[in-house]
C-alpha positions as CSV (number, residue, x, y, z in Angstrom):
1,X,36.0,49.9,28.3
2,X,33.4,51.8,28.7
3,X,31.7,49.8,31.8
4,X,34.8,49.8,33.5
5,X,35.5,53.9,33.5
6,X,32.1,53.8,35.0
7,X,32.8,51.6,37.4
8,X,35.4,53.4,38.7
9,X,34.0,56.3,38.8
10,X,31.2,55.5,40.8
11,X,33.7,53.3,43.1
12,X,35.6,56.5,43.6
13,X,33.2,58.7,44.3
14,X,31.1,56.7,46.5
15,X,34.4,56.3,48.8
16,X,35.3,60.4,48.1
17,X,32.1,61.1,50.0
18,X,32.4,58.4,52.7
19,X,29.0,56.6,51.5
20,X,29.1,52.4,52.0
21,X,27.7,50.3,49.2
22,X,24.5,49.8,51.7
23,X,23.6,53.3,52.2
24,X,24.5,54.3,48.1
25,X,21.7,51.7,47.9
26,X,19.5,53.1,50.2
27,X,19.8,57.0,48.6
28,X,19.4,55.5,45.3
29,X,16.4,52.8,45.2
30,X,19.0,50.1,43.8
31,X,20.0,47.1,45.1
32,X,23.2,46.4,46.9
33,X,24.0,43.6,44.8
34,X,23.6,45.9,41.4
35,X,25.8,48.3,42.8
36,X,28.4,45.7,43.9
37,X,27.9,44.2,40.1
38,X,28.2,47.4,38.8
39,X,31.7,48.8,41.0
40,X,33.5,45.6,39.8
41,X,32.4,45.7,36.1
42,X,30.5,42.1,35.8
43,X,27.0,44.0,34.7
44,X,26.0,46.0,32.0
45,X,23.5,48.3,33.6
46,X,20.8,50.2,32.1
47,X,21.3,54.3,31.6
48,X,18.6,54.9,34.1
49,X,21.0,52.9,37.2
50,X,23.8,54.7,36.0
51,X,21.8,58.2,35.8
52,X,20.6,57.7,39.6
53,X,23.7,56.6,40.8
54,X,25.2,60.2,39.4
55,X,22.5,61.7,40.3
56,X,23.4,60.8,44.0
57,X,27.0,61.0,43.8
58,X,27.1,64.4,41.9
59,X,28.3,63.4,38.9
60,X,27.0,63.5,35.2
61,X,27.6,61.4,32.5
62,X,27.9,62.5,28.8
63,X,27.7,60.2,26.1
64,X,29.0,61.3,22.5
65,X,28.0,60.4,19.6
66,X,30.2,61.2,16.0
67,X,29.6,60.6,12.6
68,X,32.6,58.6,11.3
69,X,33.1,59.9,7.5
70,X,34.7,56.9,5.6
């Protein structure tokens, strides 16, 4: 679930700001392909991809981590 909120965040910011796959991929140092992967949910990408992808975009990503008491 997790990839695919991502995914589409990414997706929709990239086409908020008018930016094409090619040139996200230019700002960002990753490849086209990754990013392509990545918008459609078929990779698992590391947290440093993600982190420059949002760093481009303007976006952040918080990750949360609970203790489940059972």
């Amino acid at each position: 679930m997790l990839v695919n909120q991502i995914a589409e965040a990414i997706r929709t910011r990239r086409k908020e700001l008018d930016i094409t796959q090619s040139h996200l991929s230019e700002l960002s140092d990753i490849s086209v392909n990754t990013i392509y992967k990545l918008e459609r949910a078929q990779s698992n990408p590391s947290i440093e991809i993600i982190q420059k992808l949002m760093d481009v975009l303007g976006l952040e990503l918080n990750i949360e981590v609970k203790k489940v008491n059972k």
